[in-house]
N, C-alpha and C positions, 0 to 999 in steps of 0.2 A: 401395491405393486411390488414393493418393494419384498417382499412377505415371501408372496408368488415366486421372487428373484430367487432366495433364498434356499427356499424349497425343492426349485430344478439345480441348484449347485449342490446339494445336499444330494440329491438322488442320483446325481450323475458319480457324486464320488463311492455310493455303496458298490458294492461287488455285486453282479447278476449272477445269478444262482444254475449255471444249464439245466436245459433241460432235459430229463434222466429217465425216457420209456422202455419197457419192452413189447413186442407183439409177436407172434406168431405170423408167418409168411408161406406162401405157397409158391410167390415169385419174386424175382430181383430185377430192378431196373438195371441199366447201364455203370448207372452212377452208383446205384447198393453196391451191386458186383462188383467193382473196383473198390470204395468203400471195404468192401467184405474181404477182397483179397488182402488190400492196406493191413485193415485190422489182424488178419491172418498171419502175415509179416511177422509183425511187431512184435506178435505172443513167439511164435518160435522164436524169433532172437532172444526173445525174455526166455526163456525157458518153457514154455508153458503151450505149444504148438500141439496139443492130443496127437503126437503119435510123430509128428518129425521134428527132424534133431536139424537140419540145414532145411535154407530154404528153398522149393522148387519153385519151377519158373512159372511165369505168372499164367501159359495159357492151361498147363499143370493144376495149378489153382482154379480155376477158371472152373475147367473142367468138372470138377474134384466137386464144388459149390453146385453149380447146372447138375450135374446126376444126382444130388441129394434132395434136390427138389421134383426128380421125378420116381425117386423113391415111394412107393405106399405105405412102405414099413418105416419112414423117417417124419418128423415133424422137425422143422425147423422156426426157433426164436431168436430173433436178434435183440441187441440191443441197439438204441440209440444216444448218444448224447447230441442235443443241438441238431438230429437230424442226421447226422455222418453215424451208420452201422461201425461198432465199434469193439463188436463180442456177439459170441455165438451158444446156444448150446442147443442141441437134438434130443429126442426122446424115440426111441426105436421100442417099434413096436414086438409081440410076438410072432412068428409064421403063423397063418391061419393052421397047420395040423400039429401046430405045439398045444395039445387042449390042457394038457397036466399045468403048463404053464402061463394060460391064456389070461391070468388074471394081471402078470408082473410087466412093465416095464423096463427101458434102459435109458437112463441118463449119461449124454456122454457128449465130447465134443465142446465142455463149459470151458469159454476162458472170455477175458477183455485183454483189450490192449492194454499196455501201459499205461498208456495218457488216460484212458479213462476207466482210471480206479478211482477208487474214494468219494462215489456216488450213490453208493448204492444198488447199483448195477447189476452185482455178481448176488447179490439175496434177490433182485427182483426177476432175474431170470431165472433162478430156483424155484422159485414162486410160482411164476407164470407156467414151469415145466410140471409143477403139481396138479395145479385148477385145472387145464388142460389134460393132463392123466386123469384125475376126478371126474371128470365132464367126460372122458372117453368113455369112464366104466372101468379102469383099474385100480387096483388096489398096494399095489408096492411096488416102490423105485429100487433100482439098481444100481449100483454106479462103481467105478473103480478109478483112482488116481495113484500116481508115483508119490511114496511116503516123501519125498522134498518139496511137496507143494504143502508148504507149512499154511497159506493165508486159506487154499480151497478146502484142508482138512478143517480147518479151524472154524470156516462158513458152514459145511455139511454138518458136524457136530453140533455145533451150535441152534444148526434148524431140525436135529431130532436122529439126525441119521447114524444108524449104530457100525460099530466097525465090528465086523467079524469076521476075519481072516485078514493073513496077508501073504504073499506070493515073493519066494526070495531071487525069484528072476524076471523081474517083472519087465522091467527095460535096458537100454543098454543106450547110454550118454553118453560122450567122450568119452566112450572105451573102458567105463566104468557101469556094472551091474547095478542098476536100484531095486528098491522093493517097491512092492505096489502095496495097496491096502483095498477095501472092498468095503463097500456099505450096501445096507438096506436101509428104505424107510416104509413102514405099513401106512399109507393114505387114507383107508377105507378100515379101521379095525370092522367094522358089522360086517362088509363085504367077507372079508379073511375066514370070520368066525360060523360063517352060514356055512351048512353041509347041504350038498345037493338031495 
C-alpha cells in the first residue's frame, strides 16, 4: 500500500505534457471561434498578426474567420493545445482558370499565439499544410513572410523551403518599411517533372 502511496505522489509531481494537435476544419463552434479570435489577438500584439499591425474589433475578426471557411479556394488548420485553438494556418488554392499554375499552392496565415509556442505546434501545422496539398494533387508550396520573423524563417528553412527572392517593400510596421522574403517547397518532385 504503501508502494501504491508512493507512486501517486511521484506522478502527481511530474509535469503533464499538453496536449499538441492539429486538424483541418471546415467549421468553428462558438467556443473555437472566440478561441480563434483569442489566439488572433495575441499574435498581432506579438508581432506576428499576417497582415495587421493593431488590433480589430472582435466582430471584425469574427467576420474575417466565418468568410474563410466559406471560401472554396481556402483550407483552414488549426492548432490546438489542451483543446483551446491556439494558431492558424490556410492553404489557398489555385482559380480553377489558372491551368499554367494549377499544380502550386499558397501557405499563408501560419502563426500561434504566444503561450503556445515551444510544442511543436508551428512544424505540425506545416506538416499537416503539406499531407493535405499531397492528398489534394499539388505539387509546390508557396509562402511569403516579413524578414523579422527570425523563429518562421528558421522553421520553413529548416523543413526544406528555399528562399528565392525578397521584396524591399514588403510591409510597413510602425512607420517603418520591412522586407519580405519568399519561399518555395517542391512536395511532389515526380508530379513537377511529368510533361503533359
Amino acid at each position: 500500500m504503501e508502494g501504491k502511496c508512493a507512486m501517486n505522489d511521484q506522478s502527481q509531481r511530474l509535469p503533464v505534457k499538453p496536449e499538441a494537435v492539429v486538424e483541418y476544419v471546415s467549421e468553428l463552434s462558438p467556443a473555437d471561434l472566440n478561441d480563434l479570435c483569442d489566439a488572433t489577438d495575441e499574435a498581432i500584439r506579438a508581432g506576428g498578426g499576417f497582415g495587421w499591425v493593431k488590433l480589430p474589433a472582435r466582430d471584425i475578426l469574427e467576420r474575417y474567420w466565418k468568410g474563410v471557411l466559406t471560401m472554396p479556394a481556402r483550407m483552414l488548420f488549426v492548432a490546438r493545445l489542451d483543446g483551446a485553438i491556439c494558431g492558424t494556418a490556410q492553404l489557398i488554392t489555385p482559380p480553377r482558370n489558372n491551368e499554367a499554375q494549377s499544380f502550386a499552392v499558397t501557405l499563408t496565415t501560419n502563426f500561434l499565439a504566444p503561450w503556445a509556442r515551444k510544442h511543436g505546434l508551428a512544424r505540425k501545422l506545416v506538416e499537416a499544410v503539406e499531407k493535405k496539398a499531397l492528398e489534394e494533387g499539388y505539387s509546390v508550396i508557396n509562402l511569403d513572410v516579413r524578414e523579422t520573423m527570425d523563429g518562421a524563417i528558421r522553421l520553413y528553412e529548416s523543413m526544406g523551403y528555399v528562399h528565392f527572392g525578397s521584396h524591399p517593400y514588403y510591409a510597413r510596421v510602425d512607420n517603418q518599411v520591412i522586407k519580405g522574403r519568399y519561399y518555395y517547397k517542391v512536395i511532389d518532385p515526380q508530379a513537377i517533372a511529368q510533361t503533359p
